[in-house]
MILUMDO-775178 format. One record per residue (C-alpha): x, y, z; residue number from 1. Coordinates in Angstrom, 3 decimals. Layout:
! residues N
@x:X	y:Y	z:Z	num:NUM
...
END
This chain:
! residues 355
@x:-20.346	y:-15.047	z:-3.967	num:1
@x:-16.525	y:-15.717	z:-4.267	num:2
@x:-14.089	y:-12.965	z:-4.762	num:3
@x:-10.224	y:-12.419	z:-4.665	num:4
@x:-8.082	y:-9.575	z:-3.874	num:5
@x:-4.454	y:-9.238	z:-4.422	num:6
@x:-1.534	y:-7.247	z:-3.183	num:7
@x:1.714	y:-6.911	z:-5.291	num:8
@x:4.225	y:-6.521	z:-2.945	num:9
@x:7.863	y:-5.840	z:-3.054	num:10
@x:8.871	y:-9.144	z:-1.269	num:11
@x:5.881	y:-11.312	z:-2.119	num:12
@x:2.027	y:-11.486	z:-4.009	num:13
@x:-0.420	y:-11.995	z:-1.718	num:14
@x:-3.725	y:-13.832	z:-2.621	num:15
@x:-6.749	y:-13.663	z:-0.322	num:16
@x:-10.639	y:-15.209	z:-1.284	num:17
@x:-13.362	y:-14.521	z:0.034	num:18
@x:-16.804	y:-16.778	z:0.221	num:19
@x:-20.195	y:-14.150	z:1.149	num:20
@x:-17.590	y:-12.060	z:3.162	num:21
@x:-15.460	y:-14.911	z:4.504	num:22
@x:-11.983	y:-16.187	z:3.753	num:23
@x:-11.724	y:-19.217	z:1.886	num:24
@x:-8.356	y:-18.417	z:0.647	num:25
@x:-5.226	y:-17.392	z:1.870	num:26
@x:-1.575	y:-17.944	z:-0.357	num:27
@x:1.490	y:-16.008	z:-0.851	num:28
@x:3.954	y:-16.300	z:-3.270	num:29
@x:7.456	y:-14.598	z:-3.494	num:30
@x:7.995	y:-11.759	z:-5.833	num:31
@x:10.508	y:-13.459	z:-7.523	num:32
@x:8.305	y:-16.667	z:-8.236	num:33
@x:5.367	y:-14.436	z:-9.931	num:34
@x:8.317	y:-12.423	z:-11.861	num:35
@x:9.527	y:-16.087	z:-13.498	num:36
@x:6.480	y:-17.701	z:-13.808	num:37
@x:3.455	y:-16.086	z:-13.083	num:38
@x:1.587	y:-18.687	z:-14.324	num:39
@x:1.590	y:-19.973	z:-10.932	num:40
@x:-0.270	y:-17.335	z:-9.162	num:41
@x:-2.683	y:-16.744	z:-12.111	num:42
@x:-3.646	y:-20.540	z:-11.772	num:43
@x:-4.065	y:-20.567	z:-8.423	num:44
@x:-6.287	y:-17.526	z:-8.709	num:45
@x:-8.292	y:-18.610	z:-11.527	num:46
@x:-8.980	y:-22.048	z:-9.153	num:47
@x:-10.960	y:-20.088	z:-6.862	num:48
@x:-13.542	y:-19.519	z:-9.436	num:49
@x:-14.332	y:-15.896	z:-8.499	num:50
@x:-16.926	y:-13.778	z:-9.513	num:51
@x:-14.105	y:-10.670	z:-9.401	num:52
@x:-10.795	y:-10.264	z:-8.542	num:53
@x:-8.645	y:-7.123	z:-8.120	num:54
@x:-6.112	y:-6.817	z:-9.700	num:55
@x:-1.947	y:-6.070	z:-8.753	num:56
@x:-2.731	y:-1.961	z:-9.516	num:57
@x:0.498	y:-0.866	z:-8.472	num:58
@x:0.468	y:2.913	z:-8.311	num:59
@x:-3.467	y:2.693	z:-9.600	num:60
@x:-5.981	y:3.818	z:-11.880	num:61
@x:-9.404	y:5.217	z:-11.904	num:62
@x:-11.585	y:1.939	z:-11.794	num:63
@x:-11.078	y:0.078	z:-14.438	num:64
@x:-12.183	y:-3.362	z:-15.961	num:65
@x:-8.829	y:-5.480	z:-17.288	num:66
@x:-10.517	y:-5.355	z:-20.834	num:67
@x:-10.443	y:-1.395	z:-20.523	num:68
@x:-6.611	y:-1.172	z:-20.001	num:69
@x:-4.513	y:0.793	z:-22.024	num:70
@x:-0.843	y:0.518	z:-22.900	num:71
@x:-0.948	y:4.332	z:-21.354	num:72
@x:-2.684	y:2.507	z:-17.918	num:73
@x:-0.350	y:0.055	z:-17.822	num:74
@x:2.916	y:2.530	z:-17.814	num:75
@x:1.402	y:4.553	z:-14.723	num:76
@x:0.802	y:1.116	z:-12.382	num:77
@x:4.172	y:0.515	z:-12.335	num:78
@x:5.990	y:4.283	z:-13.763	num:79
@x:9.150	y:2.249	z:-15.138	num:80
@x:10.735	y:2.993	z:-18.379	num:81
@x:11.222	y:0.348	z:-20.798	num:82
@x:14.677	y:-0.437	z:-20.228	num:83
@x:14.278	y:-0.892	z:-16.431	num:84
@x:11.719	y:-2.786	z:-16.164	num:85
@x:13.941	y:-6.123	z:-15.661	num:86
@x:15.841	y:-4.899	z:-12.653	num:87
@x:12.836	y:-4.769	z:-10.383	num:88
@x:11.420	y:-8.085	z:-9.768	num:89
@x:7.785	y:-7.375	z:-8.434	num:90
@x:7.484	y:-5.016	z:-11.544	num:91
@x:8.592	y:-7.566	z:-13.801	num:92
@x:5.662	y:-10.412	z:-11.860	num:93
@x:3.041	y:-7.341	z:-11.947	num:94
@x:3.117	y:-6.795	z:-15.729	num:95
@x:3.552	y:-10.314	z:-16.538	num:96
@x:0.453	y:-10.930	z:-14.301	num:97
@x:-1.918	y:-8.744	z:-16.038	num:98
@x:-1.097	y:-9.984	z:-19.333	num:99
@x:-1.460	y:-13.471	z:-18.442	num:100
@x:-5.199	y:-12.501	z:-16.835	num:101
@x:-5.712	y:-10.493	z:-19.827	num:102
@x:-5.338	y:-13.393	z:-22.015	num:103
@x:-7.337	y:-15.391	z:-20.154	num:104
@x:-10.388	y:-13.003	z:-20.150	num:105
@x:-10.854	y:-12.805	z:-16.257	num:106
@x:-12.750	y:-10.794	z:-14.377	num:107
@x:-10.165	y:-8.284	z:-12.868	num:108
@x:-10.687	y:-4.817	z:-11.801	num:109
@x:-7.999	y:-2.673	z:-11.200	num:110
@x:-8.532	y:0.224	z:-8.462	num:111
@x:-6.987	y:3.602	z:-7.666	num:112
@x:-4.384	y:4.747	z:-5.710	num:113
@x:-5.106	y:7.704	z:-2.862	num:114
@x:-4.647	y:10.438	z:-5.100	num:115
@x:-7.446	y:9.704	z:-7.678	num:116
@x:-9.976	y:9.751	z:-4.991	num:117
@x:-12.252	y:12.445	z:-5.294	num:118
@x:-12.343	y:12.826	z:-1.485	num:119
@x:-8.610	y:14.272	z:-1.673	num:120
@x:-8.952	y:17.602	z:-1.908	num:121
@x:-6.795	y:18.899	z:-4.989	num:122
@x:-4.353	y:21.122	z:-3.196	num:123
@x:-3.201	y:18.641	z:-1.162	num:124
@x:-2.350	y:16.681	z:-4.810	num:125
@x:0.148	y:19.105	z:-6.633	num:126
@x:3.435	y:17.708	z:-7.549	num:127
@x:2.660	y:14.806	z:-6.119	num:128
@x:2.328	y:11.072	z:-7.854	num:129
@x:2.643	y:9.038	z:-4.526	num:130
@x:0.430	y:9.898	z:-2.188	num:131
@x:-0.295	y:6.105	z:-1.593	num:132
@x:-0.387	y:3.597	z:-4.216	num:133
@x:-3.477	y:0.874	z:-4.841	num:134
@x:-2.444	y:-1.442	z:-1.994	num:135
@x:-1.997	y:1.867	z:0.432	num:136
@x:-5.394	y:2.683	z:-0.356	num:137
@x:-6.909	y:-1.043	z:-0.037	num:138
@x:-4.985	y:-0.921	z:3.672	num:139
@x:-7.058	y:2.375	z:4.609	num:140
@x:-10.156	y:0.852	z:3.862	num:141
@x:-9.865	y:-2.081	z:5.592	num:142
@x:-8.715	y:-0.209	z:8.303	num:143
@x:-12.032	y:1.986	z:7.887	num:144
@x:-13.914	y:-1.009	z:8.181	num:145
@x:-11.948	y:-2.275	z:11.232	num:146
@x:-12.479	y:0.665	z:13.394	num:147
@x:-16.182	y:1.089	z:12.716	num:148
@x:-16.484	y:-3.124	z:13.679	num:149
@x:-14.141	y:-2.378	z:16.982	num:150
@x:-15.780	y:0.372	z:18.198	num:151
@x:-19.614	y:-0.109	z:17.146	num:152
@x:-19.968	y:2.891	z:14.774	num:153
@x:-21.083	y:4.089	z:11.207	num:154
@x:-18.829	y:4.971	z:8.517	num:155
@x:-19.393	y:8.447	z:8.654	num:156
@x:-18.017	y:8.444	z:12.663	num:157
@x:-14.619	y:6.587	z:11.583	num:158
@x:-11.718	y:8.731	z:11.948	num:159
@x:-7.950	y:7.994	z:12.338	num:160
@x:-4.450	y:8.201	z:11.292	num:161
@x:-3.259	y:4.733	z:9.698	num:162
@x:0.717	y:3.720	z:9.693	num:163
@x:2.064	y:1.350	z:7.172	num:164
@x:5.325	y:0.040	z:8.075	num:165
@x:6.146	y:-2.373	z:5.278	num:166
@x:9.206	y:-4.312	z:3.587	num:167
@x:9.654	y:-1.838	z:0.931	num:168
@x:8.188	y:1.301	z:1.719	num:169
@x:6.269	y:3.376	z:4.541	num:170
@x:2.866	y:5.039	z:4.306	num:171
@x:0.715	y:7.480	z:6.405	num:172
@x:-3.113	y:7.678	z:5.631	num:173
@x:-5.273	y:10.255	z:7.177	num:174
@x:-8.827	y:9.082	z:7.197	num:175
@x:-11.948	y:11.750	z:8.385	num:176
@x:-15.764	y:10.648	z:8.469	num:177
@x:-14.615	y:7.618	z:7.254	num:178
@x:-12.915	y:9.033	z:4.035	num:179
@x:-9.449	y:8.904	z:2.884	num:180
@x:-8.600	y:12.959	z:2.688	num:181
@x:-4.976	y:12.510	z:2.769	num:182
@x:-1.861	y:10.300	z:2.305	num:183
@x:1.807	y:10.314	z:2.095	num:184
@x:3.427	y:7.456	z:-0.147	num:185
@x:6.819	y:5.932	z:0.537	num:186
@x:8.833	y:7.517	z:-2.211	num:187
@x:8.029	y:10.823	z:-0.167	num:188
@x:7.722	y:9.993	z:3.456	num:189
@x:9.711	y:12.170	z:5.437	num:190
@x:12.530	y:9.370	z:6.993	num:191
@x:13.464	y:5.347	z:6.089	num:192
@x:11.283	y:2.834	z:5.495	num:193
@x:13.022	y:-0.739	z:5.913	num:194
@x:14.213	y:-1.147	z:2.278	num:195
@x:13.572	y:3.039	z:0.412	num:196
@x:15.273	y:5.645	z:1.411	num:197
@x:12.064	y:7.567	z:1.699	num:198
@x:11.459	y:11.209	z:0.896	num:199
@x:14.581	y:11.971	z:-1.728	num:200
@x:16.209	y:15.288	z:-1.581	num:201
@x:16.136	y:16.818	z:-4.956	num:202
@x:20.054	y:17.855	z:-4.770	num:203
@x:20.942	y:14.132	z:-4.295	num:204
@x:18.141	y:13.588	z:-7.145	num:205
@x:20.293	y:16.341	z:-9.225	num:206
@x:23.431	y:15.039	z:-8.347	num:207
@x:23.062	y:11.512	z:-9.189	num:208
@x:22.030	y:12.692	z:-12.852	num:209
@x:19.756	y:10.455	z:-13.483	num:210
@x:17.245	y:8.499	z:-11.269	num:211
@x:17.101	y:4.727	z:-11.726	num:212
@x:14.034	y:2.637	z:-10.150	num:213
@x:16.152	y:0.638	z:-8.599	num:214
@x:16.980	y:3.753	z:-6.505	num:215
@x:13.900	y:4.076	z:-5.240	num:216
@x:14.049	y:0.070	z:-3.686	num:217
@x:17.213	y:0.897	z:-1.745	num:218
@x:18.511	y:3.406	z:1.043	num:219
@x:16.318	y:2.659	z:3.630	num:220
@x:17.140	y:1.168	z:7.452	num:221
@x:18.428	y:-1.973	z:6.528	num:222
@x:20.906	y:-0.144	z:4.049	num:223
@x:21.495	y:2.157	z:6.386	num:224
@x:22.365	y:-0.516	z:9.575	num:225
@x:24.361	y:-3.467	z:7.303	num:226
@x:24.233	y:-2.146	z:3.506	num:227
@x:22.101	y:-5.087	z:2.065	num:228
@x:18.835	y:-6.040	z:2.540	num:229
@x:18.456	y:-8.796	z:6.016	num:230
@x:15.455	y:-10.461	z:6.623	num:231
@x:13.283	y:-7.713	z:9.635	num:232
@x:13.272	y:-10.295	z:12.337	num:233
@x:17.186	y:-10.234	z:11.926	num:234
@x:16.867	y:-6.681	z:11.828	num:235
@x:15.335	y:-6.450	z:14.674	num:236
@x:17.250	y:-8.797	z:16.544	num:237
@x:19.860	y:-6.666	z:16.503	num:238
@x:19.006	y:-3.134	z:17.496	num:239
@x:21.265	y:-3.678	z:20.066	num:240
@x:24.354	y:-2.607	z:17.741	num:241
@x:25.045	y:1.104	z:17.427	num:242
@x:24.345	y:1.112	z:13.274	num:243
@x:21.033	y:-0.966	z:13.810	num:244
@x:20.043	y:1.408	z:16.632	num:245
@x:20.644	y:3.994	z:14.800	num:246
@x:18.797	y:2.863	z:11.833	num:247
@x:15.681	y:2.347	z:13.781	num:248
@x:15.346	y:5.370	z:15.184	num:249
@x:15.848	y:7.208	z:12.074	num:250
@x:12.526	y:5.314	z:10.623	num:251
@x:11.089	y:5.779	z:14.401	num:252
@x:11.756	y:9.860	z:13.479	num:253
@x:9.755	y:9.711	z:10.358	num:254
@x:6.849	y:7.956	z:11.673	num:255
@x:6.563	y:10.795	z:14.127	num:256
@x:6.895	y:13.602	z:11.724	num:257
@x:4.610	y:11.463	z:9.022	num:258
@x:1.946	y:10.605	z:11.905	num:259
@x:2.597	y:14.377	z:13.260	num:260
@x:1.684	y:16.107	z:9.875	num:261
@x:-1.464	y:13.561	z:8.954	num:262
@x:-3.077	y:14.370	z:12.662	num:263
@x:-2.887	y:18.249	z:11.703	num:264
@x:-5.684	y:17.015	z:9.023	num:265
@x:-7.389	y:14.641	z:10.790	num:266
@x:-7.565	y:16.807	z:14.413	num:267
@x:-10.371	y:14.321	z:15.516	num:268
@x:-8.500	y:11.121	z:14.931	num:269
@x:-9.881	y:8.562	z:17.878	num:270
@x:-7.104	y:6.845	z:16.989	num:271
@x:-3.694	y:5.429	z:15.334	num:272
@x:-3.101	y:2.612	z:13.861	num:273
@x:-0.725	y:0.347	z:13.123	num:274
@x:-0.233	y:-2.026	z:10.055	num:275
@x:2.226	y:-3.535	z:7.825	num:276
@x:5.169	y:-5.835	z:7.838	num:277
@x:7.472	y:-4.567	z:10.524	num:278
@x:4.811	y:-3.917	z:12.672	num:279
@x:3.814	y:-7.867	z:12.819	num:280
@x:7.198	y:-8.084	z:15.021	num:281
@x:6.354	y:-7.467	z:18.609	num:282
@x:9.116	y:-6.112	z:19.900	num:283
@x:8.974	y:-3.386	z:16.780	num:284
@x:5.319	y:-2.941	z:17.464	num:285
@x:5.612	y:-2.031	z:21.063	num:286
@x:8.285	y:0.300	z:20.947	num:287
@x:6.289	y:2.166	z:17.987	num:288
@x:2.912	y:1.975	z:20.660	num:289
@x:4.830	y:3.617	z:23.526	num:290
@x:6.335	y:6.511	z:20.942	num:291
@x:3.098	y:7.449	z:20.010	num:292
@x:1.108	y:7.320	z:22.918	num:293
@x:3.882	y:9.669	z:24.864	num:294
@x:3.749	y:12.132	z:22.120	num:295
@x:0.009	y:11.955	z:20.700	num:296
@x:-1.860	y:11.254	z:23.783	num:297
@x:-4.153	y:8.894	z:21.610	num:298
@x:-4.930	y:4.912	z:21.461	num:299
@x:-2.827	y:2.989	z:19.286	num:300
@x:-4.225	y:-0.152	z:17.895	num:301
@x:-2.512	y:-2.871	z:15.229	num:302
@x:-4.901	y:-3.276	z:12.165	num:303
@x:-6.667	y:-6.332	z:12.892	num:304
@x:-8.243	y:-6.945	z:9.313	num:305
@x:-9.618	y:-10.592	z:8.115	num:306
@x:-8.569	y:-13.892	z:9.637	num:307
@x:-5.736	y:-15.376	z:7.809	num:308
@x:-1.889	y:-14.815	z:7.435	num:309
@x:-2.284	y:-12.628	z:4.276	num:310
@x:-0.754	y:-8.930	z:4.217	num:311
@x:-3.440	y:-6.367	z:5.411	num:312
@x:-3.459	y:-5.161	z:1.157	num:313
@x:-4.644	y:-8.304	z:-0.357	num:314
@x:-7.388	y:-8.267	z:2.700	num:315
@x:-8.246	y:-4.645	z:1.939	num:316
@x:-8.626	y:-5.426	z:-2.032	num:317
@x:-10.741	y:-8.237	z:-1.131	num:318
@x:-13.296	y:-6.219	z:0.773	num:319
@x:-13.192	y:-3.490	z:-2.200	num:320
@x:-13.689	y:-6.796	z:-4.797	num:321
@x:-16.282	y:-8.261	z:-2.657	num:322
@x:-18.172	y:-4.854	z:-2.348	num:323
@x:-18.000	y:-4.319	z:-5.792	num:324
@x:-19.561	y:-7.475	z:-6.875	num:325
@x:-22.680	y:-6.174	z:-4.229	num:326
@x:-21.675	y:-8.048	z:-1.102	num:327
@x:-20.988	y:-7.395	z:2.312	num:328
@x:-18.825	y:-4.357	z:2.011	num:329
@x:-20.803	y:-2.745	z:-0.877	num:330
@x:-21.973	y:-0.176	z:1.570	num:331
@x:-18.295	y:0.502	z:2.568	num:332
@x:-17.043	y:0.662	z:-0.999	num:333
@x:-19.996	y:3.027	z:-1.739	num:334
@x:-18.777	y:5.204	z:0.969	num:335
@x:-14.936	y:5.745	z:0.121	num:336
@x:-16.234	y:7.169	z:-3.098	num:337
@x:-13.770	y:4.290	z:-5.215	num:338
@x:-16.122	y:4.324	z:-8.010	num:339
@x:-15.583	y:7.938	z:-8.463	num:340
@x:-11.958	y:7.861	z:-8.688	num:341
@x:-10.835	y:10.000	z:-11.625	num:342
@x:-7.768	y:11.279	z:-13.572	num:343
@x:-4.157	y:9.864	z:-13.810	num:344
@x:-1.114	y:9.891	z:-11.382	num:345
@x:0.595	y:12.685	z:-13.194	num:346
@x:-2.622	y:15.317	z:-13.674	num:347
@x:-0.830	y:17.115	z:-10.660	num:348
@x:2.632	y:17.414	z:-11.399	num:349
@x:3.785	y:21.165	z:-12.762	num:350
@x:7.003	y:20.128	z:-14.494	num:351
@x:7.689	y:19.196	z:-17.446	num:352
@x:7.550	y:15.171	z:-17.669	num:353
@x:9.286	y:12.657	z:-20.710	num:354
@x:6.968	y:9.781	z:-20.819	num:355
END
């Protein structure tokens, strides 16, 4: 059996295959590319010859076959109005994508964000729309599946707080008898992430009259340190200059209070761990490990995931696709409760919305 998972990301699409559990296939392609010609990726996918592929989900929906999709589905994946959609290139690739699949008649699945799980309690949902977007979610699970392989246990024993420091955005995932019960998504994370500004006070919100999307891909460390958007290894080889230093431990500040506030759910986490971008740069990594372990007294672990160079999103989609189609990871799929996932991003928010 031969499936694909894929992760739209905000610097590149990533593409992994699996054969019976396996990887067979392992690409990446820069957001840009898929945004001019996603032809590309599409071919390259549809060259695997997979039973079933999931989908670029963006923010989610409830499971959902590609022949199901509404116009209405499509709009809350990517929450971009009309006129904007041009200015954000893995928006632009991520639309084009579908359509292209859509056309084709492929098998593609398209699978929830955090806060259409079921196992989310609904409290912890109101007036929120991230609380972790499809590729957030696929990252928990394979981290789910991770720790139970490390450490020699059953779903039901996995518990930990998962850290996603990517390009774009930050995440925090709180994760109790092996279920996803919480998450905080990058738009509201409470510090940086490497490109958004995370969490964004609703005065600045007021005062800028009228928020673009584009806002919400800028403000973060890199802004913050050199006002454009560097490449994290040159980030990071330059910490030792006061405006990188103090950009880093600005996003270092809201990985404690993030991590802080997901361990006051998850009081039995056995551990933390670390995914994501930034977090594949060692010297990044370490200082991260040592933070944590002096204030949270706990193991911290990098996500280890699948072989292959392909962000930990596109290997976490592939275990959902391949437990879908009744492989290896059915049981794990059957666990997180994905097939349940109900409702739409914006069944929680208590204002009134124009879209």
């Amino acid at each position: 059996m031969r499936v694909i998972g894929v992760d739209p990301g905000t610097k590149s699409f990533d593409v992994i295959g699996l054969e019976d559990g396996r990887v067979k296939l392992d690409l990446s392609f820069p957001s840009e590319v898929v945004a001019e010609e996603p032809g590309k990726i599409v071919k390259a996918i549809e060259e695997f010859s997979a039973d079933l592929i999931i989908g670029p989900s963006g923010y989610g929906v409830p499971l959902k076959h590609i022949s199901e999709l509404t116009e209405r589905d499509r709009f809350e994946m990517t929450l971009v109005r009309e006129d904007e959609l041009r200015e954000i290139p893995v928006l632009i690739g991520l639309q084009k994508m579908v359509s292209e699949m859509a056309e084709k008649g492929m098998n593609v699945w398209f699978i929830p964000g955090v806060i259409h799980l079921p196992t989310v309690p609904e409290w912890r949902k109101y007036n929120k729309i991230d609380m972790g977007t499809a590729d957030k979610m696929a990252i928990t699970v394979l981290g789910i599946h991770d720790q139970a392989e490390r450490l020699g246990i059953g779903y039901g024993d996995v518990s930990f707080v998962l850290l996603e420091v990517g390009f774009g955005y930050n995440y925090a995932g709180a994760v109790k008898g092996g279920k996803i019960v919480d998450g905080i998504g990058g738009t509201v994370f409470p510090g940086p992430a490497y490109v958004n500004s995370g969490a964004l006070d609703g005065e600045l919100a007021y005062l800028l009259g009228r928020v673009r999307k584009w806002h919400l891909f800028w403000g973060g460390a890199t802004v913050i340190a050199a006002n454009k958007i560097l490449q994290p290894e040159e980030f990071a080889k330059r910490l030792d200059e006061e405006p990188f230093a103090r950009a880093w431990e600005a996003m270092k500040d809201g990985f404690l209070k993030a991590v802080a506030s997901e361990l006051a759910v998850v009081r039995d986490a056995k551990e933390i761990i670390l995914s994501g971008r930034l977090m594949r740069i060692e010297g990044l990594r370490k200082d991260v490990e040592e933070l944590f372990e002096e204030h949270f007294g706990l193991p911290v672990v990098k996500l280890r995931g699948l072989e292959g160079m392909a962000k930990e999103a596109a290997q976490g989609s592939a275990i959902i696709a391949d437990g879908l189609a009744g492989g290896e990871f059915k049981g794990l799929v059957e666990h997180v409760e994905i097939k349940k996932s109900r409702g739409s991003v914006l069944d929680y928010v208590k204002f009134p919305l124009d879209v």
